[in-house]
C-alpha positions in Angstrom: -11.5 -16.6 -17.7 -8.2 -15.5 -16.9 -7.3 -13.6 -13.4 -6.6 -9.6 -13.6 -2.3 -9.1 -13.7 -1.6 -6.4 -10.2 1.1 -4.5 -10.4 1.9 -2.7 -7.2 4.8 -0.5 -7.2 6.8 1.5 -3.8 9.6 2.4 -3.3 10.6 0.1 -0.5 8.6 -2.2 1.6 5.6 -0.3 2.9 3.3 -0.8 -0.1 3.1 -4.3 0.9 0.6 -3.3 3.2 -1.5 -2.2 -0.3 -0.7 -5.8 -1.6 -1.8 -7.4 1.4 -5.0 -6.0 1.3 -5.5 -6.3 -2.3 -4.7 -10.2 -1.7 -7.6 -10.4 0.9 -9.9 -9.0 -1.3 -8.9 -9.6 -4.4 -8.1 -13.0 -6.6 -5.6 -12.3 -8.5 -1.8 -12.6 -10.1 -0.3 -10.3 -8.5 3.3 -8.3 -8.9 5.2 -6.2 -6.6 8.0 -4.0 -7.5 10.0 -2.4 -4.6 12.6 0.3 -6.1 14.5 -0.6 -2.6 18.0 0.4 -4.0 16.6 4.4 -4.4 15.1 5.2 -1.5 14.0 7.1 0.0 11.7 8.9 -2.0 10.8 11.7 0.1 13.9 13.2 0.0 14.3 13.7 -4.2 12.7 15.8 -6.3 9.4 15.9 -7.7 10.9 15.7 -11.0 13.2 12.4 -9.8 10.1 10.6 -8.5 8.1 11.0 -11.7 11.5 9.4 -13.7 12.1 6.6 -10.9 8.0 5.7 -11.6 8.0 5.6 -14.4 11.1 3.5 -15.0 8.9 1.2 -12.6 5.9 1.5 -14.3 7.3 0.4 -17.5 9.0 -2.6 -15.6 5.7 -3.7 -14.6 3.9 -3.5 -17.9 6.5 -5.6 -19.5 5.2 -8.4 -17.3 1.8 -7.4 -19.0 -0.3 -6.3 -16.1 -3.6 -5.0 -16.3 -3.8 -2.6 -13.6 -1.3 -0.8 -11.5 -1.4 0.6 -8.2 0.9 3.1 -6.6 1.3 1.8 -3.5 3.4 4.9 -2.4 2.3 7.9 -1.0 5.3 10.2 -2.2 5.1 8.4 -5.9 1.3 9.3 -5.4 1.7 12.7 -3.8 4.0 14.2 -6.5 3.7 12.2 -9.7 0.5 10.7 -10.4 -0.4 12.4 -13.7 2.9 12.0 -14.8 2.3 8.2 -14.1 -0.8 7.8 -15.8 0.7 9.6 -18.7 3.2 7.4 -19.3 0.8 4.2 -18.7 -0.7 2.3 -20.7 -2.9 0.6 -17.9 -5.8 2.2 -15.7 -3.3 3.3 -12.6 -5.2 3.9 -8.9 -2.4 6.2 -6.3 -3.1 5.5 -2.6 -4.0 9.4 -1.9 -7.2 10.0 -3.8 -9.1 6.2 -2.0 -7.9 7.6 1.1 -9.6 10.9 0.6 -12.7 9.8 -0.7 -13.2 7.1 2.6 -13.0 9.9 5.1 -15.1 11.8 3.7 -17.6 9.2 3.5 -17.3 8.6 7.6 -16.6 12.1 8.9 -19.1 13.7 10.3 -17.8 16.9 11.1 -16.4 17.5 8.1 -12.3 17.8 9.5 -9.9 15.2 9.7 -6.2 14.5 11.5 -4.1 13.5 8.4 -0.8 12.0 10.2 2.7 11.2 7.4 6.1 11.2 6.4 7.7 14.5 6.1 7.7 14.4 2.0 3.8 13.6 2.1 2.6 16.5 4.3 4.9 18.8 2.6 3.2 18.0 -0.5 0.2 18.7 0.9 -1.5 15.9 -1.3 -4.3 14.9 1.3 -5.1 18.2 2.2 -5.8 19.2 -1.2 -7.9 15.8 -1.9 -10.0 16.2 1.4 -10.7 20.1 0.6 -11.9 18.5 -2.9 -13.8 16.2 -0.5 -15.4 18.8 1.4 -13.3 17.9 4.3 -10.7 20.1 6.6 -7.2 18.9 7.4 -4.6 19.1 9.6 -1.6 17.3 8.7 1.0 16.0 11.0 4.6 14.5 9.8 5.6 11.7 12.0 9.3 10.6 11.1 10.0 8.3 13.3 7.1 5.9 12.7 8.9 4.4 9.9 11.7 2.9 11.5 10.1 1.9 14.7 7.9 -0.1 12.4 10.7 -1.3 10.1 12.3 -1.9 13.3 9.6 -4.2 14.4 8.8 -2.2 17.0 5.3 -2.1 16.5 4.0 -2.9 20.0 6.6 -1.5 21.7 6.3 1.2 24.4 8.2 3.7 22.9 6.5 3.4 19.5 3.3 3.7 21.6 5.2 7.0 23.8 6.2 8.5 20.3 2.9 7.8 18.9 1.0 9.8 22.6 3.3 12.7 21.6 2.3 13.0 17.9 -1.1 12.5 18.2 -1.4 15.0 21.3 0.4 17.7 18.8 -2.0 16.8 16.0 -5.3 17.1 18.1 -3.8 20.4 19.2 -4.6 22.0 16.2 -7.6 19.4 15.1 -9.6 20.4 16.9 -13.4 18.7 16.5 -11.5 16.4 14.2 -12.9 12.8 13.9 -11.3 11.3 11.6 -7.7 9.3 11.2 -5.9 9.0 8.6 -3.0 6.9 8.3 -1.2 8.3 4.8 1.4 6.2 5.0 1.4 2.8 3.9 3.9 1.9 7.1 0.9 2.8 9.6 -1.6 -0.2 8.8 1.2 -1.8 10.9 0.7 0.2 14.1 -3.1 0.6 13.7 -3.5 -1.2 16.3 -1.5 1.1 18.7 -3.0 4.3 17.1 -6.2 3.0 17.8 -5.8 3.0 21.5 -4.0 5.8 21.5 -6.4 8.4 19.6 -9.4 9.6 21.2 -12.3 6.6 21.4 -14.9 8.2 19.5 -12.4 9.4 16.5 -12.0 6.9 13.5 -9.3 5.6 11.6 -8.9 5.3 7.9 -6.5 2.8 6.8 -5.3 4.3 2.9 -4.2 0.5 2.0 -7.7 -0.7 3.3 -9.1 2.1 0.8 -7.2 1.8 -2.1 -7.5 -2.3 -2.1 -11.1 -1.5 -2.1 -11.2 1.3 -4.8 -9.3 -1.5 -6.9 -11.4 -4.1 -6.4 -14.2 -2.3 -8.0 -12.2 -1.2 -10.9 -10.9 -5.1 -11.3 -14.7 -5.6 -12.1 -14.7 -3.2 -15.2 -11.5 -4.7 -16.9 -12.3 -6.7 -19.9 -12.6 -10.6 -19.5 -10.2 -12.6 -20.7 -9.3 -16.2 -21.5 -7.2 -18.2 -19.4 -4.1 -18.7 -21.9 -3.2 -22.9 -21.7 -0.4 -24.0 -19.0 1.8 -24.8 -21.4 1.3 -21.3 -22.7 1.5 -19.2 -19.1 4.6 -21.2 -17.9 5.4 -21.0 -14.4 5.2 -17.1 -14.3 1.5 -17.6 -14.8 1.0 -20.3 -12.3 -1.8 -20.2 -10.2 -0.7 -21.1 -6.7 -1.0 -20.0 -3.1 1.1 -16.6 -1.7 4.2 -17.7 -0.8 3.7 -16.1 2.4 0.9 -18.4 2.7 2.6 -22.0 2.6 3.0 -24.2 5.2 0.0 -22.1 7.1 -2.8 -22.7 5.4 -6.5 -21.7 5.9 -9.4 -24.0 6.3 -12.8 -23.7 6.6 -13.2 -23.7 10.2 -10.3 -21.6 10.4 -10.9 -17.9 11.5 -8.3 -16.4 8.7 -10.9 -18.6 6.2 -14.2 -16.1 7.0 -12.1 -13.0 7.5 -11.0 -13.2 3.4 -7.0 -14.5 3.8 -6.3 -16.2 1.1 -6.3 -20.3 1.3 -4.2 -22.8 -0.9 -6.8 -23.5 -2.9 -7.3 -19.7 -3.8 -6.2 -18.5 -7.6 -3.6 -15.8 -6.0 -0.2 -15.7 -7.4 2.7 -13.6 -6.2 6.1 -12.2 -7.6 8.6 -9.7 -5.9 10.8 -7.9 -8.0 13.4 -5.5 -5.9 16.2 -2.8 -6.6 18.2 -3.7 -4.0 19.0 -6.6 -1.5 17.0 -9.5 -2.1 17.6 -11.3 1.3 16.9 -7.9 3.3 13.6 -7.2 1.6 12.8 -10.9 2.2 13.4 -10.5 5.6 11.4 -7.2 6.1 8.5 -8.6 3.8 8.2 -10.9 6.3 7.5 -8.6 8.8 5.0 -6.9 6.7 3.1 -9.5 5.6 3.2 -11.7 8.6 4.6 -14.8 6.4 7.8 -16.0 4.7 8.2 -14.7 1.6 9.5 -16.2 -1.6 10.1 -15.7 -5.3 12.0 -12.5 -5.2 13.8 -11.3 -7.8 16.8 -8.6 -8.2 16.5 -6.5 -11.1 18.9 -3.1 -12.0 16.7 -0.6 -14.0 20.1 1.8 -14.1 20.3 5.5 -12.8 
């Protein structure tokens, strides 16, 4: 039996966090396309967003996946349908998993929803959590992205910035105890946010929720057979993440029992990017805690 094809699509470098929770969970070959030379996408048009998706989703089903995921909130937010449209394979957005998971741990029925500008002005989560049951107040925090791409995700004055947004959030949340991290930068800083918000409040991680939303749909694809090596060629290769060599899990060691993927796990994983290969590789890195290999430059035009 042959392993599920992941596509995973952003539009930079913050929908690895999706990837590397699918990878936890998930056995499978996995490929990630980061449209790195157009963003961001927050500041184009609806209308721009659905055509730069689309161009990706295409990209990604000419490598014959089986599933794609929109690991980007603003591809998500504003062009979904249009996405599933044009597919040909079941898609999953990060929005809706996120939506559904606070509204199976709030209690009180309102949650903090805390973004980029593009994604609260869309108002995408506050729509799904109404849908949900669920009252939002949504806060735009700009400046988490670069502190995180900066690295800066322990730093003091990510944690300062991060005491001032969430102060203004809870201002107008109030009785709010939920979290939600809508951007797939803040799985990086969850660990800051988590001192930071109120002790009794939880957080819901959309990457965490969207991996898990995909895992149960991997389970409803049709089976298929494992085509011969000679066949797959190296795309198909079964092998450990990149990220991965050098550092692998045992047994007895703790990343074994907490689900990261070993050497001897049937993960594969391929990086296709707009842009610079050696900066992505570089941030990827970062994301993913590991080096990162087998990235590829590809120009899908204007």
């Amino acid at each position: 039996m042959t392993l599920p094809r992941i596509g995973v699509f952003d539009s930079g470098v913050g929908g690895l966090t999706v990837l590397k929770a699918l990878a936890e969970r998930l056995p499978a070959h996995y490929l990630y396309f980061g449209d790195t030379a157009r963003l961001p996408y927050g500041t184009k048009s609806a209308e721009t967003v659905a055509r730069y998706a689309i161009g990706a989703t295409r990209f990604l089903e000419s490598k014959n996946v089986d599933l794609l995921v929109i690991a980007c909130n603003t591809a998500s937010a504003l062009a979904l349908p249009q996405i599933k449209q044009a597919a040909s394979v079941p898609v999953v957005g990060v929005v809706e998993p996120g939506a559904a998971r606070t509204s199976q741990v709030s209690k009180t029925r309102r949650a903090v929803v805390i973004a980029t500008e593009a994604t609260v002005s869309s108002h995408a989560y506050r729509d799904a959590l109404q849908r949900h049951g669920v009252e939002a107040v949504e806060k735009a925090c700009p400046l988490f992205v670069p502190l995180v791409e900066e690295g800066w995700t322990e730093h003091p004055v990510t944690e300062q910035v991060a005491r001032i947004y969430l102060d203004e959030a809870l201002a107008g949340g109030d009785g709010a105890d939920v979290l939600v991290l809508a951007c797939t930068h803040y799985p990086l800083i969850a660990p800051l946010l988590r001192r930071t918000a109120p002790e009794q409040m939880a957080i819901v991680d959309s990457a965490e929720s969207t991996a898990g939303v995909v895992k149960k749909m991997v389970e409803t694809l049709p089976h298929k057979e494992e085509a011969p090596a000679f066949v797959r060629g190296d795309e198909a290769k079964v092998e450990a993440p990149a990220f991965m060599r050098g550092n692998e899990a045992t047994p007895s060691d703790p990343r074994f029992s907490a689900g990261l993927p070993s050497k001897s796990d049937h993960r594969s994983f391929q990086f296709f990017v707009t842009d610079s290969v050696e900066k992505f590789k570089k941030l990827a890195t970062r994301f993913l805690g590991r080096q990162v290999d087998r990235v590829e430059h590809v120009d899908l035009g204007g």
